[in-house]
C-alpha positions in Angstrom: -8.7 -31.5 -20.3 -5.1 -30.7 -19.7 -3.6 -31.6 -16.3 -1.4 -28.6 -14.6 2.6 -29.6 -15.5 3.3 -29.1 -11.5 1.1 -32.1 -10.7 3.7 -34.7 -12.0 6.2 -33.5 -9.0 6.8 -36.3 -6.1 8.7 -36.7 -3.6 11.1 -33.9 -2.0 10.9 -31.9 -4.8 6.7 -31.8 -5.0 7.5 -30.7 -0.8 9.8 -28.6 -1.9 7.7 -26.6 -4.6 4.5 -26.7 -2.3 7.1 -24.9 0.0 8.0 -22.1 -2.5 4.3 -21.4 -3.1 2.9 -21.1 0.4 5.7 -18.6 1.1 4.5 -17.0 -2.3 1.3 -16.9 -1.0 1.8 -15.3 2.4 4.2 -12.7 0.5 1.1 -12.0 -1.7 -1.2 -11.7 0.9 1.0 -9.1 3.2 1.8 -7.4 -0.2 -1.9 -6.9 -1.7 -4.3 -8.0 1.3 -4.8 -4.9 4.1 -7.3 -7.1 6.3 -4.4 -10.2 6.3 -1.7 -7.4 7.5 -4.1 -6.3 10.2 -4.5 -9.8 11.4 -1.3 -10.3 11.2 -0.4 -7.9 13.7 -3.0 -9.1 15.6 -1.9 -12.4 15.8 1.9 -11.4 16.6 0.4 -9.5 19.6 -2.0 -12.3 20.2 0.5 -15.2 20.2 3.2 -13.9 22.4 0.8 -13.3 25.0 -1.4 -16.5 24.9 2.4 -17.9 25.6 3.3 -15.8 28.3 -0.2 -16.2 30.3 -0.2 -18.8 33.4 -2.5 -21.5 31.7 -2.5 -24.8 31.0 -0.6 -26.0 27.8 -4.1 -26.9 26.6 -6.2 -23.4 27.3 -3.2 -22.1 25.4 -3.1 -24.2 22.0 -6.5 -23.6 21.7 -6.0 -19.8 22.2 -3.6 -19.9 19.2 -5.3 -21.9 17.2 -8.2 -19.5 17.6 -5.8 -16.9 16.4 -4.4 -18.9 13.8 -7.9 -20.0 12.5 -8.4 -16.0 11.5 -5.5 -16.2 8.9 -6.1 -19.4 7.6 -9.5 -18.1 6.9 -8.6 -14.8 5.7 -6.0 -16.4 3.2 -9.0 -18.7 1.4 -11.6 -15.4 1.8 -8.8 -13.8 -0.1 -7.7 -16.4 -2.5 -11.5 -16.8 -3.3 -11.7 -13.1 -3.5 -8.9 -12.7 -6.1 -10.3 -15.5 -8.2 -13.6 -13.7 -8.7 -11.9 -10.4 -9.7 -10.1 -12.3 -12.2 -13.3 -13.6 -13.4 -15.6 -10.5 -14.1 -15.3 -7.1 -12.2 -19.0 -6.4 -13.1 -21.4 -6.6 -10.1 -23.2 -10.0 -10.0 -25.7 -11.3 -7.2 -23.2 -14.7 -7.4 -19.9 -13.2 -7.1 -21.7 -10.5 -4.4 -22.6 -13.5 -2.5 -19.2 -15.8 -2.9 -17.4 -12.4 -1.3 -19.9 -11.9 1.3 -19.5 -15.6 2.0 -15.8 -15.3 2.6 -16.6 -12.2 4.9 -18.7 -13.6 7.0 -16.4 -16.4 7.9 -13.6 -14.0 8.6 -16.2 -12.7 10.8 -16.9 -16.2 12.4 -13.7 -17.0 12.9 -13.0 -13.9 14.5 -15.6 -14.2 16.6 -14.4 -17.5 17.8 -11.4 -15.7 18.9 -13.4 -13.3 21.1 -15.4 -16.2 22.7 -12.3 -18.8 22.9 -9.9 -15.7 24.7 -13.2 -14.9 27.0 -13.5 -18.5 28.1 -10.0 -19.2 29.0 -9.1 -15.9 30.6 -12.4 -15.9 32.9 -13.8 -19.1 33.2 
């Protein structure tokens, strides 16, 4: 089995390349991903208000962290997403469940959002 030629990078430059690729990735996403864009916006409406609202420092990581946790999981519903597709197009229980999978913990972590916001602002 070969070993991916990136692997053997160290150091600064391994940082450096790891770098270049995440940026790559968020690119890709805001390029072919509609549901990422939509967070997205979501999150730069989200953010600036947790940050502007009279709460502790605490109430307000964990508000954007709630909003964060919605693109992180986004990003790996989508990477998994694209990785089927590359696979087979044709519809298969498996692949129908990997996808529905990665939906429905968009849909938790969106979720978490609604009940994390709810808590803070009125408990």
């Amino acid at each position: 089995m070969q070993e991916s030629p990136y692997k053997g990078k160290r150091g600064l430059k391994r940082v450096l390349n790891a770098l270049l690729y995440s940026i790559d990735g968020l690119k890709a996403a805001l390029t072919y991903e509609d549901a990422f864009r939509q967070e997205m916006l979501l999150a730069l409406a989200m953010i600036p208000l947790a940050l502007f609202l009279r709460h502790s420092a605490v109430e307000r990581a964990v508000m954007i962290g709630s909003v964060l946790l919605v693109l992180v999981v986004e990003l790996l519903n989508s990477a998994v997403e694209a990785a089927v597709d590359r696979i087979s197009f044709e519809h298969h229980h498996l692949i129908k469940r990997a996808k529905d999978m990665g939906s429905a913990a968009v849909l938790i972590a969106l979720l978490n959002v609604l009940v994390t916001w709810l808590l803070v602002l009125f408990f």
